[in-house]
DRENNU-103558 format. One record per residue: residue number from 1; x, z, y of N, C-alpha, C, O in turn. Coordinates in steps of 0.02 Angstrom, whole numbers. Atoms other than C-alpha are relative to their C-alpha. Layout:
BEGIN
{pt NUM, {X, Z, Y}, {X, Z, Y}, {X, Z, Y}, {X, Z, Y}},
...
***
This chain:
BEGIN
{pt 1, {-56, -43, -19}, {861, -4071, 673}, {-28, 67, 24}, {-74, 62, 65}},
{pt 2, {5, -80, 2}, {845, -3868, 680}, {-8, -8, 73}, {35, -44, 97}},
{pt 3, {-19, -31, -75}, {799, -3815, 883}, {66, -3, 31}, {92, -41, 72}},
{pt 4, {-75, -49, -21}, {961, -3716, 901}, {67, -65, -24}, {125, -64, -4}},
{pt 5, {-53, 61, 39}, {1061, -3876, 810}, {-1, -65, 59}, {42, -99, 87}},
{pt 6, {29, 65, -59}, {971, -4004, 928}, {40, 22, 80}, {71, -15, 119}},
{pt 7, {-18, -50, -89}, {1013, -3860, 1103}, {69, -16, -11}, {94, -53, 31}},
{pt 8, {-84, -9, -2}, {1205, -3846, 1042}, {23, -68, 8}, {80, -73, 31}},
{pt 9, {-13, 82, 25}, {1203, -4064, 1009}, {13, -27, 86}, {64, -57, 105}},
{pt 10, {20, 8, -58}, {1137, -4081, 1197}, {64, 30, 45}, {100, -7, 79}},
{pt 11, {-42, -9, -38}, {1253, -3955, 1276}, {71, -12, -14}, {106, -18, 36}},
{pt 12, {-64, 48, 17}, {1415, -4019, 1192}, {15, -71, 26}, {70, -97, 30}},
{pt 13, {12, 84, -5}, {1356, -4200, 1240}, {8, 4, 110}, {28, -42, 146}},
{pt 14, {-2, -12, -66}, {1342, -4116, 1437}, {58, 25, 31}, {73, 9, 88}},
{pt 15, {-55, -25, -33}, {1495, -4022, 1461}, {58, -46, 2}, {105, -24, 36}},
{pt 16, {-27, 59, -26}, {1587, -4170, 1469}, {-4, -49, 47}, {36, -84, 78}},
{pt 17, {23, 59, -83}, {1503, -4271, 1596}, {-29, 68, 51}, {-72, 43, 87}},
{pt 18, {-7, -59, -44}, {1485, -4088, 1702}, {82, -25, 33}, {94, -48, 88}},
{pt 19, {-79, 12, -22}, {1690, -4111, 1708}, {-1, -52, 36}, {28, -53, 90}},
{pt 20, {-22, 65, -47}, {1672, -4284, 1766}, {-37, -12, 54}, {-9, -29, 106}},
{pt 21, {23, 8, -66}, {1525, -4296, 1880}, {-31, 57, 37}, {-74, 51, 80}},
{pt 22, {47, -65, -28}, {1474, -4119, 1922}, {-91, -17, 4}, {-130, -53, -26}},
{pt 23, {72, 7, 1}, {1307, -4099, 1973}, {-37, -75, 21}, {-93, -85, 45}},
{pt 24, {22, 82, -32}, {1291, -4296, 2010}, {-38, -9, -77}, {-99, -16, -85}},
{pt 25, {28, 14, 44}, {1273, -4317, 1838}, {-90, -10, 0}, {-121, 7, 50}},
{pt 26, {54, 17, 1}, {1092, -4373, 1778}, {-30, 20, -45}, {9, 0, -88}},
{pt 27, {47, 4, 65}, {980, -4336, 1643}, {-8, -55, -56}, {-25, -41, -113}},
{pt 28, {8, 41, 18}, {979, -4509, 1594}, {73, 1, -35}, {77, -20, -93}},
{pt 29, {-73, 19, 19}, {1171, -4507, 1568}, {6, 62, -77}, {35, 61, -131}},
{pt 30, {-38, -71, 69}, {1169, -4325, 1459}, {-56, -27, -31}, {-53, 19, -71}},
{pt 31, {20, 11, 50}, {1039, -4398, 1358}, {18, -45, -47}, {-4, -46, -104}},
{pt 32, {-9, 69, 27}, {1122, -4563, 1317}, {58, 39, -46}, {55, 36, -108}},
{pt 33, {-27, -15, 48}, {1265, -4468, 1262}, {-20, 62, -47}, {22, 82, -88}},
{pt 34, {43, -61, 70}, {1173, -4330, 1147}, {-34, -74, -40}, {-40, -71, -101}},
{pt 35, {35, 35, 45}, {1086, -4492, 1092}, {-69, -1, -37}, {-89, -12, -94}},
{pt 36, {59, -22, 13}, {921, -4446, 1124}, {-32, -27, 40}, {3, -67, 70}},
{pt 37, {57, 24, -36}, {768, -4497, 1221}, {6, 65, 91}, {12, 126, 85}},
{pt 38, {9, -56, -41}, {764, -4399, 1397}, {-80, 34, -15}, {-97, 93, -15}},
{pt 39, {68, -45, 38}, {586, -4366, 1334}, {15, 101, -43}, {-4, 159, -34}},
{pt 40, {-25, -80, 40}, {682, -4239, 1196}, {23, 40, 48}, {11, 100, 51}},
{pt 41, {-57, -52, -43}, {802, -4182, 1331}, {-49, 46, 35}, {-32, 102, 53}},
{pt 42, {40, -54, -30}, {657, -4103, 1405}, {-56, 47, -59}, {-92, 96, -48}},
{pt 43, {37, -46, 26}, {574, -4041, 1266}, {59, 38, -15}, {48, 53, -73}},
{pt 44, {-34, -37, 40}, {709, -3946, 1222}, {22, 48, 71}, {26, 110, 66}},
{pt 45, {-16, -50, -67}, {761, -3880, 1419}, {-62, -22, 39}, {-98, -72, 28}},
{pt 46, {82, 4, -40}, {611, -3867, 1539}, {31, -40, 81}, {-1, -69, 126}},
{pt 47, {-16, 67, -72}, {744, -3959, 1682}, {51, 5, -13}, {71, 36, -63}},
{pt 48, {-71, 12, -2}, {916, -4005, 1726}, {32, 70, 17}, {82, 96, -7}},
{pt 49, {-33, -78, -7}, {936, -3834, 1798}, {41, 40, -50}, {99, 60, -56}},
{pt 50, {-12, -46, 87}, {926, -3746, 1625}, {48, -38, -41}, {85, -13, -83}},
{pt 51, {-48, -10, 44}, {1018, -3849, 1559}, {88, -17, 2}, {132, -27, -40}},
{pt 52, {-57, -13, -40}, {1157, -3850, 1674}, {22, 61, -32}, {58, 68, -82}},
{pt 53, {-12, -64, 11}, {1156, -3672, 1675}, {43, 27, -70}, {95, 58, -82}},
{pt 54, {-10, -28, 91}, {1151, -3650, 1478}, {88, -25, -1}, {135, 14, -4}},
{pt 55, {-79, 29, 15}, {1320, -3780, 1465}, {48, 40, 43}, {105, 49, 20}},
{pt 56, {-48, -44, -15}, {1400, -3670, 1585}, {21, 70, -29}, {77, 94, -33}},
{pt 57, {10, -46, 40}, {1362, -3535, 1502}, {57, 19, -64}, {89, 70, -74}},
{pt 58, {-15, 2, 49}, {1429, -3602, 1344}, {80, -10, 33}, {126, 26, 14}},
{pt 59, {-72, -7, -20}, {1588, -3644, 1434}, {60, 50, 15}, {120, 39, 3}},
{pt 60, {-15, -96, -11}, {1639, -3452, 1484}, {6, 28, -56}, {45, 74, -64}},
{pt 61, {-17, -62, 66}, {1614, -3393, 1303}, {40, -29, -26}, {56, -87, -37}},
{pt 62, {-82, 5, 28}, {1760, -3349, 1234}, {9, 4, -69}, {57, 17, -105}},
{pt 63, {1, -33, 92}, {1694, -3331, 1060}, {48, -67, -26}, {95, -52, -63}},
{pt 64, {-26, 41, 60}, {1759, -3513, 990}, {94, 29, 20}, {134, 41, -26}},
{pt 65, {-72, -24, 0}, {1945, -3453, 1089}, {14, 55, -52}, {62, 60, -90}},
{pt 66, {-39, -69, 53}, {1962, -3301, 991}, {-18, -31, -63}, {29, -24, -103}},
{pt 67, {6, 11, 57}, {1882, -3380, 840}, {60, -60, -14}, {50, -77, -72}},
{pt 68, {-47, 45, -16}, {2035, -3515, 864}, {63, 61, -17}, {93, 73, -69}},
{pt 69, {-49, -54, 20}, {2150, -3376, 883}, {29, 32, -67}, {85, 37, -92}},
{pt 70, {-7, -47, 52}, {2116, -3274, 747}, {6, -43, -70}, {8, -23, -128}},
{pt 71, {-12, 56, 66}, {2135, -3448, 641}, {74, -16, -18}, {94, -54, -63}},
{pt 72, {-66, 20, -4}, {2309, -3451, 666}, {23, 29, -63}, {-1, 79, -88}},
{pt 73, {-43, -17, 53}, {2435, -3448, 518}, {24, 60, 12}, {54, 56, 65}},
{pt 74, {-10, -47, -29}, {2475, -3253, 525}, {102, 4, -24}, {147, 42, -5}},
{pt 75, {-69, -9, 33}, {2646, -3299, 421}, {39, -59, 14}, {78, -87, -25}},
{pt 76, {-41, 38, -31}, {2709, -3413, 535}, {63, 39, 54}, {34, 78, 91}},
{pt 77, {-54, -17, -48}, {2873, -3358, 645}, {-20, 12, 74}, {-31, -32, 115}},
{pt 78, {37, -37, -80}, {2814, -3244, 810}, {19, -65, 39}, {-37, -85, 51}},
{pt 79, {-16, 36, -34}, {2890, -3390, 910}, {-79, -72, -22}, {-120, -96, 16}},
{pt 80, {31, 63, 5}, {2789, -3535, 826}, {-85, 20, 5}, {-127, -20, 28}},
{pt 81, {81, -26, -23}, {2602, -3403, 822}, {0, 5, 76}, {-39, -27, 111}},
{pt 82, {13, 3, -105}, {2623, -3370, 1021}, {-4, -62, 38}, {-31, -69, 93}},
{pt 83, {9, 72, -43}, {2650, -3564, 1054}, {-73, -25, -24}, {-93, -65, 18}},
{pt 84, {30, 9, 57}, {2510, -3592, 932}, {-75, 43, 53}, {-117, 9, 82}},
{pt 85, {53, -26, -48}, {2382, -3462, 1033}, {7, -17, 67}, {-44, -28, 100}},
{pt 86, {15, 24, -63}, {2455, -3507, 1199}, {-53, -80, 14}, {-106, -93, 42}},
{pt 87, {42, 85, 17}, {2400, -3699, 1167}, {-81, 12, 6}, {-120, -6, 50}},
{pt 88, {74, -9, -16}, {2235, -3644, 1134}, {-8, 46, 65}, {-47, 11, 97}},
{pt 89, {9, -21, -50}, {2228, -3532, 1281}, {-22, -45, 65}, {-74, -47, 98}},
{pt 90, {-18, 50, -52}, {2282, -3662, 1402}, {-67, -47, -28}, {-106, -69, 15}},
{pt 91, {70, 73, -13}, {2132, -3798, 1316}, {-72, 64, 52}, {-112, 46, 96}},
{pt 92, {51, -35, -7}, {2018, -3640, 1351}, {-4, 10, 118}, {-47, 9, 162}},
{pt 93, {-18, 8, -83}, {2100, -3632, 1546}, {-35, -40, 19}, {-89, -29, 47}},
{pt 94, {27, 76, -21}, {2074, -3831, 1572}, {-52, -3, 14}, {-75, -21, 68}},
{pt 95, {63, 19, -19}, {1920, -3829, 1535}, {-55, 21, 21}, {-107, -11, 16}},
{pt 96, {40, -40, -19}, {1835, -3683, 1616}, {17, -24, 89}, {-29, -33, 128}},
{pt 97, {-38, 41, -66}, {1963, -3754, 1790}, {-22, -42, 29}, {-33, -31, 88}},
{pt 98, {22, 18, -6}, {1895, -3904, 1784}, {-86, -10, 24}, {-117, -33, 72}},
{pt 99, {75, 1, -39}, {1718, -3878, 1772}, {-2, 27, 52}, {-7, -8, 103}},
{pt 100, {-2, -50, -62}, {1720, -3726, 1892}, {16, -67, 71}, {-21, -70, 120}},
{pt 101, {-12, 31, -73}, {1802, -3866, 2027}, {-53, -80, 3}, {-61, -109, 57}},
{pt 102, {40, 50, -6}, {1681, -4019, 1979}, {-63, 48, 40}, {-90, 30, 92}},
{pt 103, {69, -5, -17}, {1534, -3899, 1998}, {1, 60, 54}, {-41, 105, 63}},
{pt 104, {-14, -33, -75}, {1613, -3820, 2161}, {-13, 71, 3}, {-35, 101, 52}},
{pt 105, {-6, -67, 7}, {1622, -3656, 2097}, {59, 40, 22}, {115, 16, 11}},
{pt 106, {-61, -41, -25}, {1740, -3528, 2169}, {6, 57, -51}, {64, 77, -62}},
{pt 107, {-27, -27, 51}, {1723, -3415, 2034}, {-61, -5, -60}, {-109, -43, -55}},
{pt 108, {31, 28, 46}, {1644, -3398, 1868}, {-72, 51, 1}, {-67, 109, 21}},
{pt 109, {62, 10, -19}, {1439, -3388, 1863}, {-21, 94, 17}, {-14, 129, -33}},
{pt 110, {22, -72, -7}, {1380, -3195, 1934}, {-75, 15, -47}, {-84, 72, -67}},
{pt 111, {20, -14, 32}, {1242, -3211, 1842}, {-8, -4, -79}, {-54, -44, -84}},
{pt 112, {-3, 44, 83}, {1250, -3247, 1637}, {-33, 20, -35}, {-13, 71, -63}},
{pt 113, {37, -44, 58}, {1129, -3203, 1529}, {33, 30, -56}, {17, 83, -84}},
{pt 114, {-48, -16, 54}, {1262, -3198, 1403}, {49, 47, 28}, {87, 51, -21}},
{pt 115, {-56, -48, -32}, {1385, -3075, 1495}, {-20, 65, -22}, {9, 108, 9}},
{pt 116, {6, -78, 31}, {1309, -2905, 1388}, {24, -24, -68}, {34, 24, -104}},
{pt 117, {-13, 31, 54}, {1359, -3022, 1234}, {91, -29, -3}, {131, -32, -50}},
{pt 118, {-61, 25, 5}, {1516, -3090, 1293}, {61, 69, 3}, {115, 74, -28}},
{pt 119, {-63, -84, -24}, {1623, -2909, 1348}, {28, -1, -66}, {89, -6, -70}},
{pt 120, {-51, -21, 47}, {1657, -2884, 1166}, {37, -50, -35}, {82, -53, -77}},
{pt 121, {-39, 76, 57}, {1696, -3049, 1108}, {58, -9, 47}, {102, -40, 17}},
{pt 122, {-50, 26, -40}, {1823, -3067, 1264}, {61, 80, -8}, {118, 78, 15}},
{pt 123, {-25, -57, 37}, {1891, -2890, 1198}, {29, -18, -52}, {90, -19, -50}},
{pt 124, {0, 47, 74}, {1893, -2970, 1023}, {72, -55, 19}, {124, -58, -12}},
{pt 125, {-56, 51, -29}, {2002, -3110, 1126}, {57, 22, 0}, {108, -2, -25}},
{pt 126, {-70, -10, 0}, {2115, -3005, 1168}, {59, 26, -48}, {120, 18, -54}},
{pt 127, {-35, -41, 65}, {2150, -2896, 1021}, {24, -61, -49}, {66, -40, -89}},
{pt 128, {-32, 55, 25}, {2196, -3058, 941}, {61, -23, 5}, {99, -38, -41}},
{pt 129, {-58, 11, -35}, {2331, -3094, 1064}, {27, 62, -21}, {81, 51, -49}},
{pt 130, {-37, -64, 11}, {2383, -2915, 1033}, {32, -8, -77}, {91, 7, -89}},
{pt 131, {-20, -7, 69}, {2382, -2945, 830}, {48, -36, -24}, {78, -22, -75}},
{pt 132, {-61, 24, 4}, {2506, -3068, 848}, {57, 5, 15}, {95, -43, 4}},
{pt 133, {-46, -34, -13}, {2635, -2968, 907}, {15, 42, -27}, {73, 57, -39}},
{pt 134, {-11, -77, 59}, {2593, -2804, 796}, {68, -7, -34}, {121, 22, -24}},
{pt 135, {-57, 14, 81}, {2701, -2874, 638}, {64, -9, 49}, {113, -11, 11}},
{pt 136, {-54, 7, -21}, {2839, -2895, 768}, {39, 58, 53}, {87, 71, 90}},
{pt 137, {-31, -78, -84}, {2851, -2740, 877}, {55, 40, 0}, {69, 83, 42}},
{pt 138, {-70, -14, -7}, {3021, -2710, 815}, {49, -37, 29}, {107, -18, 36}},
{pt 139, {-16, 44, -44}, {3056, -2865, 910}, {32, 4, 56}, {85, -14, 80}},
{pt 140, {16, -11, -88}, {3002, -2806, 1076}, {16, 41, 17}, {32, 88, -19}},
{pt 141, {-45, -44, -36}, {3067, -2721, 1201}, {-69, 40, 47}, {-54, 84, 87}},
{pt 142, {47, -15, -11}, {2897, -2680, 1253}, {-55, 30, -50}, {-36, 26, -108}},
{pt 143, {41, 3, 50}, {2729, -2621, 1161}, {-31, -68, 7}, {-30, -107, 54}},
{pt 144, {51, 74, 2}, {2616, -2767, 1101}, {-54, -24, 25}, {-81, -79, 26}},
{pt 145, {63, 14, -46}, {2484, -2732, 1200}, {33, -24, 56}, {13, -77, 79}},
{pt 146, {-11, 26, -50}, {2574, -2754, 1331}, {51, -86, 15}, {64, -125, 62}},
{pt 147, {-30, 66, 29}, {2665, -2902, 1269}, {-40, -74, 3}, {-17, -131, 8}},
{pt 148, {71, 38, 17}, {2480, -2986, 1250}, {-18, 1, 49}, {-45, -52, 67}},
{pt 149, {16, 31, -67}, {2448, -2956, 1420}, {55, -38, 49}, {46, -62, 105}},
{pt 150, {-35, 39, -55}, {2589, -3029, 1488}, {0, -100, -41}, {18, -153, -15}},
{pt 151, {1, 84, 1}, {2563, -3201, 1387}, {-54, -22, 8}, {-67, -81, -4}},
{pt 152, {87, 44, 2}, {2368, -3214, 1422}, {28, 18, 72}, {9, -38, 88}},
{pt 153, {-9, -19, -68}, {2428, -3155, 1612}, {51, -107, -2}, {29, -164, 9}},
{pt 154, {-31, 55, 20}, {2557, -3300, 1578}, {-31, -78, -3}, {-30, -124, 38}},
{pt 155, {31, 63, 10}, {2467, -3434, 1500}, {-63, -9, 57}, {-73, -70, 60}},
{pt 156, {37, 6, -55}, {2334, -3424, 1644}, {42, -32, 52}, {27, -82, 84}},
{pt 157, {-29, 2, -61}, {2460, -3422, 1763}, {29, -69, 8}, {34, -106, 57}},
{pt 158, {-53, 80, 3}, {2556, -3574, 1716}, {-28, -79, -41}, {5, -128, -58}},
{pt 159, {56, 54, -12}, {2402, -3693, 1682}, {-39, 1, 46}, {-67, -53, 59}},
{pt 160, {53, -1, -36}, {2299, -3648, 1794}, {30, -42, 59}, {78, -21, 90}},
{pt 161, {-26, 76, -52}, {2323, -3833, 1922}, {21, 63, 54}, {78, 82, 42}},
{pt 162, {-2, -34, -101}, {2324, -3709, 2119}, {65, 49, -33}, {110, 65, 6}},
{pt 163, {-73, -42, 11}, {2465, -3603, 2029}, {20, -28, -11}, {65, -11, 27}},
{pt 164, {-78, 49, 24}, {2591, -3744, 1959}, {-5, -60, 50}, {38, -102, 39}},
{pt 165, {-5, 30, -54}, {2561, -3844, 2099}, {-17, -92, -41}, {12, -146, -32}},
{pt 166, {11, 48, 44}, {2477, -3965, 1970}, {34, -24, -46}, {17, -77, -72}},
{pt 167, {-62, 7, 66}, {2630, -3963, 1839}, {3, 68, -30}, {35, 114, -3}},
{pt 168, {20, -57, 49}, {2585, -3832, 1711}, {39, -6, -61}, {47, -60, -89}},
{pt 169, {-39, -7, 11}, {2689, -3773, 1617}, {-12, -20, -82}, {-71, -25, -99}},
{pt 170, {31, 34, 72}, {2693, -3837, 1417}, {-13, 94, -22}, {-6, 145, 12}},
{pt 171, {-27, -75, 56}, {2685, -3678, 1274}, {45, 12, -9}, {68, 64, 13}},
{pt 172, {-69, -32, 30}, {2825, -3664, 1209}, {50, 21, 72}, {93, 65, 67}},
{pt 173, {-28, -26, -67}, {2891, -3653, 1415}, {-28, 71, -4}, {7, 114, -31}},
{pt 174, {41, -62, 24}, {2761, -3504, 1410}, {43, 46, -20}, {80, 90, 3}},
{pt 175, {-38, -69, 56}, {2817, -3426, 1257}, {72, 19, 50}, {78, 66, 89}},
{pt 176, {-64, -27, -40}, {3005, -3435, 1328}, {6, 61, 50}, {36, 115, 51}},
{pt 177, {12, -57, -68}, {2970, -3342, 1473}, {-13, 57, -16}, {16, 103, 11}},
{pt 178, {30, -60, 21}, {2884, -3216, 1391}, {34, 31, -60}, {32, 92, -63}},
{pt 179, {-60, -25, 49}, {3004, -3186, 1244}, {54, 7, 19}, {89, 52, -4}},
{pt 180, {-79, -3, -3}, {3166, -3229, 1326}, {13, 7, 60}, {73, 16, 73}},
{pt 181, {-8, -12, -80}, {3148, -3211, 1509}, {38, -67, 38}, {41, -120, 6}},
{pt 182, {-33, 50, -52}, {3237, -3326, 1642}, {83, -24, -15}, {112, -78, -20}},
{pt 183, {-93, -6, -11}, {3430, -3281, 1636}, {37, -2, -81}, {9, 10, -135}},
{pt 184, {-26, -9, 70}, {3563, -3291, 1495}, {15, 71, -6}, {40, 111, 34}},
{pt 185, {7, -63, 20}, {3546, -3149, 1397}, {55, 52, 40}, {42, 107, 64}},
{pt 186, {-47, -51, 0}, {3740, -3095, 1435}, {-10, 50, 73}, {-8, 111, 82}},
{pt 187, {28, -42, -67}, {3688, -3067, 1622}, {-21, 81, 3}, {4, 127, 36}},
{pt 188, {22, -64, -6}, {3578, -2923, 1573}, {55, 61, -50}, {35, 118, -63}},
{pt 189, {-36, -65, 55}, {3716, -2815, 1452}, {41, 57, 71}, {52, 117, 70}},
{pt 190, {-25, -69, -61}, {3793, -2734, 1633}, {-61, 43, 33}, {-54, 96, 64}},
{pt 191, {63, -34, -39}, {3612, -2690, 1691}, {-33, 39, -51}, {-40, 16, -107}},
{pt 192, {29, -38, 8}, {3522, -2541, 1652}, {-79, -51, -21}, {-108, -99, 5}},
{pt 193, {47, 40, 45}, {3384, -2588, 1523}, {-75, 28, 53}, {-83, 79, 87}},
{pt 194, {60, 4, -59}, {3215, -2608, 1625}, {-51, -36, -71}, {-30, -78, -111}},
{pt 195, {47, 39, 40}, {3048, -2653, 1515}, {-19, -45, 50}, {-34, -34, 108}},
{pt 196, {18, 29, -56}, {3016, -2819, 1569}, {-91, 3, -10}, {-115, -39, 28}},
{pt 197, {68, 12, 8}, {2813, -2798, 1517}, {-30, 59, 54}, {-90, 65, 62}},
***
């Protein structure tokens, strides 16, 4: 197996038992599931440190989210692409939430080797969220950029467990909110039009 094939096998096989036992976890345990010898596990990281580190690492980049994103059917109905990217948003929430509170983090890592690599790909992220609104901006009552920040503002807000009070909200709740607001429409025809973005 290729280095770089073997490193990615290992930290896929770790960021799962990170979620469950934080730093309890063992060496013995992330090798059993990579399905390797702890012998390999060290030829391949020089300790548990590194390769802690690395899986967190890999957890923060946002490249497979946007590459998820930008997989979406573009000729699907604005309603069914926004539930469709929120969904993935929210797995991308979970599971950065999680780890962060197994491995008693308060926020996400200050140092990253990858953080001169990640800026444009989390740029990349967003312009995604943005491109799914473009084709509709006769829709909105807003522009699309700002449309895109209010459902990645959104979908954060209403998975993330310490904001929903551990009941998070589905997608398609999401979307609603962010397309149709709270109240029945007729409410707003006496009020002076207000952008809600």
């Amino acid at each position: 197996m290729p280095p770089e094939v073997r490193r990615a096998s290992i930290i896929a096989a770790t960021l799962p038992l990170l979620r469950t036992y934080g730093t309890a976890v063992t060496t013995a345990q992330i090798a059993m599931a990579a399905g390797i010898s702890e012998g390999t596990l060290f030829r391949v990281f020089p300790d548990k440190e590194s390769l802690v580190n690395a899986a967190i690492c890999t957890a923060f980049d946002p490249a497979p989210t946007e590459a998820a994103i930008a997989a979406i059917d573009r000729t699907l109905p604005m309603r069914d692409k926004l539930i469709a990217a929120v969904t993935v948003l929210q797995r991308r929430v979970e599971g950065v939430w999680q780890l962060m509170s197994m491995m008693g983090m308060v926020a996400p890592p200050g140092v990253n080797p990858l953080a001169p690599k990640l800026a444009p790909v989390m740029e990349a992220l967003q312009q995604r969220v943005i491109e799914l609104f473009e084709p509709h901006r006769d829709e909105l009552r807003c522009d699309p950029v700002q449309a895109g920040r209010a459902l990645r503002m959104m979908s954060f807000a209403g998975t993330h467990p310490r904001v929903t009070d551990g009941v998070p909200m589905t997608a398609a709740e999401i979307v609603a909110i962010v397309l149709d607001g709270v109240r029945v429409r007729a409410d707003l025809d006496s009020e002076p039009e207000v952008s809600p973005c």
